[in-house]
C-alpha positions as CSV (number, residue, x, y, z in Angstrom):
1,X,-64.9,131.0,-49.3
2,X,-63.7,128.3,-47.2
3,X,-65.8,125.5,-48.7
4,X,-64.3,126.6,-51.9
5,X,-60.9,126.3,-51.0
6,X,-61.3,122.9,-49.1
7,X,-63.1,121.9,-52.9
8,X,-60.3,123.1,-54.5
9,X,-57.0,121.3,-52.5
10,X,-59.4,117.9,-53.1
11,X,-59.3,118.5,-56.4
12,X,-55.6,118.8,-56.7
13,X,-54.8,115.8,-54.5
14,X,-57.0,113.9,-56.5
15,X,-54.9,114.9,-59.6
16,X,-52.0,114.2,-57.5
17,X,-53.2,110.8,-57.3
18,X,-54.4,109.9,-60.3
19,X,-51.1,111.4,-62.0
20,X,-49.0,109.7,-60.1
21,X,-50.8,106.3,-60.7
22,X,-50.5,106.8,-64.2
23,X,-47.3,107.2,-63.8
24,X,-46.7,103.6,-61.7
25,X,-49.1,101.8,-64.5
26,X,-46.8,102.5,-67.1
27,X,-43.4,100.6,-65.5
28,X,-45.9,97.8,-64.5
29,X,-46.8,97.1,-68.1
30,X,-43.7,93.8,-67.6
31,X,-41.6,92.5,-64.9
32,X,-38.6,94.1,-66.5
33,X,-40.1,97.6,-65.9
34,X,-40.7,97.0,-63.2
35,X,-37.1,95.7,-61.7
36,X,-35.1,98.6,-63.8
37,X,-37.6,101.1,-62.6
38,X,-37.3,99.9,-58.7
39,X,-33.3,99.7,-59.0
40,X,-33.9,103.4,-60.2
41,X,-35.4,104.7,-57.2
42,X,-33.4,102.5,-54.9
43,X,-30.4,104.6,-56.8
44,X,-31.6,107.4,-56.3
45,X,-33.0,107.3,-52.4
46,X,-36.4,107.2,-53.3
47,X,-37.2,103.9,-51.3
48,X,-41.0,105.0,-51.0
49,X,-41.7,104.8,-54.5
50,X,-39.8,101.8,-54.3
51,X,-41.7,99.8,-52.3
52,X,-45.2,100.9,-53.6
53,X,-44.0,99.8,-57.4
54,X,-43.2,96.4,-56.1
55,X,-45.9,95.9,-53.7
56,X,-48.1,96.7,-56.9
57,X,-46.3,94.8,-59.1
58,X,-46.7,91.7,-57.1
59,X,-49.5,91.3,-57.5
60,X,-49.5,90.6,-61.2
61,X,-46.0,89.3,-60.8
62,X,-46.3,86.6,-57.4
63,X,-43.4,84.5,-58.6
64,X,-40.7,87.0,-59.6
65,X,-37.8,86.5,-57.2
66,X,-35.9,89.6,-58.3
67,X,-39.1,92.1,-57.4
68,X,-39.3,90.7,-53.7
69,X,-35.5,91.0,-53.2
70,X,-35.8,94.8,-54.1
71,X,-38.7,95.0,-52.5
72,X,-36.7,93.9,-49.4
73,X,-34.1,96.0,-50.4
74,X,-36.2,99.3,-50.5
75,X,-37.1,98.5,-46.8
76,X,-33.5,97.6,-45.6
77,X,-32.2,100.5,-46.9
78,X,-35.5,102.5,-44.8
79,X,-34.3,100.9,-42.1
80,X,-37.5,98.2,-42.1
81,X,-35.7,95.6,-41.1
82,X,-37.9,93.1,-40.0
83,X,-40.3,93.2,-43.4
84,X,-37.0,93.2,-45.4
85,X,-36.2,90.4,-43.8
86,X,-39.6,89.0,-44.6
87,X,-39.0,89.9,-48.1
88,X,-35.4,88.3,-48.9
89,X,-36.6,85.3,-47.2
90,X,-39.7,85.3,-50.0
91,X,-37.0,85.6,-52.7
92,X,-35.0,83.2,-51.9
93,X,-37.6,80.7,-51.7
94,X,-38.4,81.3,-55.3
95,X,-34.9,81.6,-56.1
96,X,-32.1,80.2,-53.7
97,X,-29.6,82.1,-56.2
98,X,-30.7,85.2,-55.4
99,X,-27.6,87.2,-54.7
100,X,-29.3,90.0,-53.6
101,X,-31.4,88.9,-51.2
102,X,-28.8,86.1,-49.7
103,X,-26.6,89.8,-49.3
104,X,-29.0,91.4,-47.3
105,X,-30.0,88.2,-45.0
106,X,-26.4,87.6,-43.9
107,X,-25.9,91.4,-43.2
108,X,-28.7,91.2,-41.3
109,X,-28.0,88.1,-39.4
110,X,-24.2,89.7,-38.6
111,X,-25.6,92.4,-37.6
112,X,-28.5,91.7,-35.4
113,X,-28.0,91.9,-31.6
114,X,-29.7,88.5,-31.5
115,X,-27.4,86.9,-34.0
116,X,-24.9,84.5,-32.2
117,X,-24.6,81.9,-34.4
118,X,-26.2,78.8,-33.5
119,X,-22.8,76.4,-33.1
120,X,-21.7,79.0,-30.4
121,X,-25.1,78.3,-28.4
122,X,-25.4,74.6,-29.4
123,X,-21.2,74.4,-27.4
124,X,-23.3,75.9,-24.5
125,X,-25.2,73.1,-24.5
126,X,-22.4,70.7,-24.8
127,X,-21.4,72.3,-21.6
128,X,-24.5,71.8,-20.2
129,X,-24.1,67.9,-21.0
130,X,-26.7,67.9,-23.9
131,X,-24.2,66.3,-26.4
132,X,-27.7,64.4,-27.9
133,X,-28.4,67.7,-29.1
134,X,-25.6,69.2,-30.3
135,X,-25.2,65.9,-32.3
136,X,-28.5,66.4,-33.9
137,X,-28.0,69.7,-34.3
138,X,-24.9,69.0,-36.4
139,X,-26.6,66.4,-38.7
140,X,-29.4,68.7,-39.1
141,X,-27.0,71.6,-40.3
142,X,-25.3,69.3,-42.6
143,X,-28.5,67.9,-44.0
144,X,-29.6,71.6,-44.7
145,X,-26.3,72.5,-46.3
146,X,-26.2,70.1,-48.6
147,X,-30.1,70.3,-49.5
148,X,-29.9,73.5,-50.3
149,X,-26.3,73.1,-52.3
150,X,-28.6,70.4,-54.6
151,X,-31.5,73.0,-54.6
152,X,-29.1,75.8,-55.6
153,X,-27.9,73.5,-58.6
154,X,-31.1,72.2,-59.6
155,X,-32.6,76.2,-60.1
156,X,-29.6,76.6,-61.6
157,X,-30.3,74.5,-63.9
158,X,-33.7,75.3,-64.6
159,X,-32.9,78.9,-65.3
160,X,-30.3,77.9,-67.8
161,X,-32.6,75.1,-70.1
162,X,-35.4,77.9,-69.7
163,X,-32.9,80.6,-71.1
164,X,-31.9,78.5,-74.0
165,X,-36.0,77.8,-74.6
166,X,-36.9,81.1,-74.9
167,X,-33.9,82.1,-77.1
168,X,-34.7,79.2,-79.4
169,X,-37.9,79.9,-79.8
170,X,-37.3,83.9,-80.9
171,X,-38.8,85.1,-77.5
172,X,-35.5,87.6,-77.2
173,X,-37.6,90.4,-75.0
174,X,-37.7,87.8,-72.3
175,X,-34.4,86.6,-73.2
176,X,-32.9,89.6,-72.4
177,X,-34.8,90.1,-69.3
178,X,-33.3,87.1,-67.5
179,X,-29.7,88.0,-69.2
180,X,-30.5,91.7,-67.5
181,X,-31.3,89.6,-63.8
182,X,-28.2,87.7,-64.3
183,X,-26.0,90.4,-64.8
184,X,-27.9,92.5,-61.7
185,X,-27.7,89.6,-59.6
186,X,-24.0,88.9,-60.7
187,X,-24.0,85.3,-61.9
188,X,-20.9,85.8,-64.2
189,X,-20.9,82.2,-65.0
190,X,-24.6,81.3,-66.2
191,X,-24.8,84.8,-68.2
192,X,-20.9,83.8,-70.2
193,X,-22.9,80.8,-70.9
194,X,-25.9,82.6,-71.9
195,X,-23.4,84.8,-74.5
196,X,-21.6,81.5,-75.6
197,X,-25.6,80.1,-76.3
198,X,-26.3,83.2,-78.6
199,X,-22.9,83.2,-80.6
200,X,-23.7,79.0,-81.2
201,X,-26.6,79.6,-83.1
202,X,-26.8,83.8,-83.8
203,X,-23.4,85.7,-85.9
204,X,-21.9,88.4,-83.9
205,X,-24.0,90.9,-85.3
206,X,-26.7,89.2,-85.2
207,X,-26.2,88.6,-81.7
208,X,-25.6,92.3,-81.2
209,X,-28.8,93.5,-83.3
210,X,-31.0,91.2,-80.9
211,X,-29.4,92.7,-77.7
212,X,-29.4,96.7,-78.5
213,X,-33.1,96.0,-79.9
214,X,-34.1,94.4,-76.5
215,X,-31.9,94.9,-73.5
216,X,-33.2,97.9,-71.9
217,X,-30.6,99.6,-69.8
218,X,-27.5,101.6,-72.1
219,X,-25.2,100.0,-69.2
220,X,-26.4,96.3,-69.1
221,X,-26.2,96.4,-72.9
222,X,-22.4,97.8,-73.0
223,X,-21.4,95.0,-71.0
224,X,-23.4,92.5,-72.9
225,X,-21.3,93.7,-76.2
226,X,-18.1,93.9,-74.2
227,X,-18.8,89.9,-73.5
228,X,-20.1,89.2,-76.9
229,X,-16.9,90.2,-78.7
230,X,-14.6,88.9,-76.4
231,X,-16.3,85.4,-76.7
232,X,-16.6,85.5,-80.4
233,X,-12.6,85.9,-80.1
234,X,-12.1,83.4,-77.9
235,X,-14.7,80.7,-79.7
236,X,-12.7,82.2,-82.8
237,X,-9.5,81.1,-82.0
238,X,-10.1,77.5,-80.4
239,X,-11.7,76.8,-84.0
């Protein structure tokens, strides 16, 4: 009696199991899945399910920026704080525009009990008569500011002429994907540009048609329109 019960609960955990990684393979079938399915569970508290979709989904998806930032995200919010960390820092090293992830590092860099900021000690030093350092230190922070300001408008950049390729060349699912990351990641500027690109070479309705066929979430695509119209108007009137 009891070996037949113990076969039965493996047989339902088993089911369990392969149920519920039928359910994952289906949102890993394309990196948009998988960001609009992980935002989803972050939404909704599920930060579990959230950080095993991503940590299978990079796996086929290395290189995508916005999976590790809500990877990281999903941990944050778990109160993981040091793999988060890990995470953003993974992010922004694909993408140094990632809004999300540059959030989450400076919350966590204000809030940290280890986060006095590295001027404040380098004045210590000063006090403790290593000006050579503080000097150093200052050029060093300067050099890093504006390498990264040069890095940051160089990606920028790069998203944009590969945006413009893929629309050109009739590839509108990922198209819509990277107008979907823009909008999550709330570059306002490079996604008006993005609707400008579309109403240059697409009609309005045109435009429209391409973006309710492709853009996946009812919310993201509302917007979208919103910014469509109101850029045909504008484009309108200058002419």
């Amino acid at each position: 009696m009891i070996y037949r019960i113990i076969c039965l609960l493996w047989v339902f955990v088993s089911v369990s199991a392969n149920a519920q990684a039928t359910v994952d393979e289906k949102y890993l079938k394309s990196e948009k899945r998988v960001v609009v399915q992980a935002q989803k569970y972050i939404e909704a508290g599920e930060f579990e399910k959230a950080q095993a979709l991503t940590a299978q989904a990079l796996k086929r998806y290395a290189d995508n920026d916005m999976i590790y930032a809500l990877q990281g995200e999903a941990l944050y919010l778990a109160k993981k704080f040091e793999p988060a960390e890990a995470r953003f820092m993974q992010a922004l090293n694909l993408n140094p525009l990632n809004t999300v992830a540059k959030k989450y590092i400076e919350e966590i860099r204000t809030t940290s009990e280890l986060s006095e900021s590295v001027l404040s000690q380098e004045w210590k030093s000063v006090a403790r008569d290593k000006i050579g350092d503080f000097i150093v230190l200052v050029i060093g922070i300067w050099l890093g500011t504006t390498l990264n300001s040069i890095g940051a408008r160089v990606a920028r950049w790069r998203f944009r002429v590969h945006s413009k390729k893929l629309f050109l060349a009739n590839d509108f699912d990922d198209f819509a994907d990277l107008l979907e990351i823009q909008l999550s990641s709330n570059e306002l500027k490079p996604l008006r540009e993005s609707m400008a690109f579309m109403l240059r070479h697409k009609t309005l309705e045109e435009s429209i048609a391409i973006l309710e066929e492709y853009v996946n979430r009812p919310d993201h695509l509302e917007t979208f329109v919103r910014m469509l119209k109101s850029d045909a108007k504008r484009m309108a009137e200058e002419s």
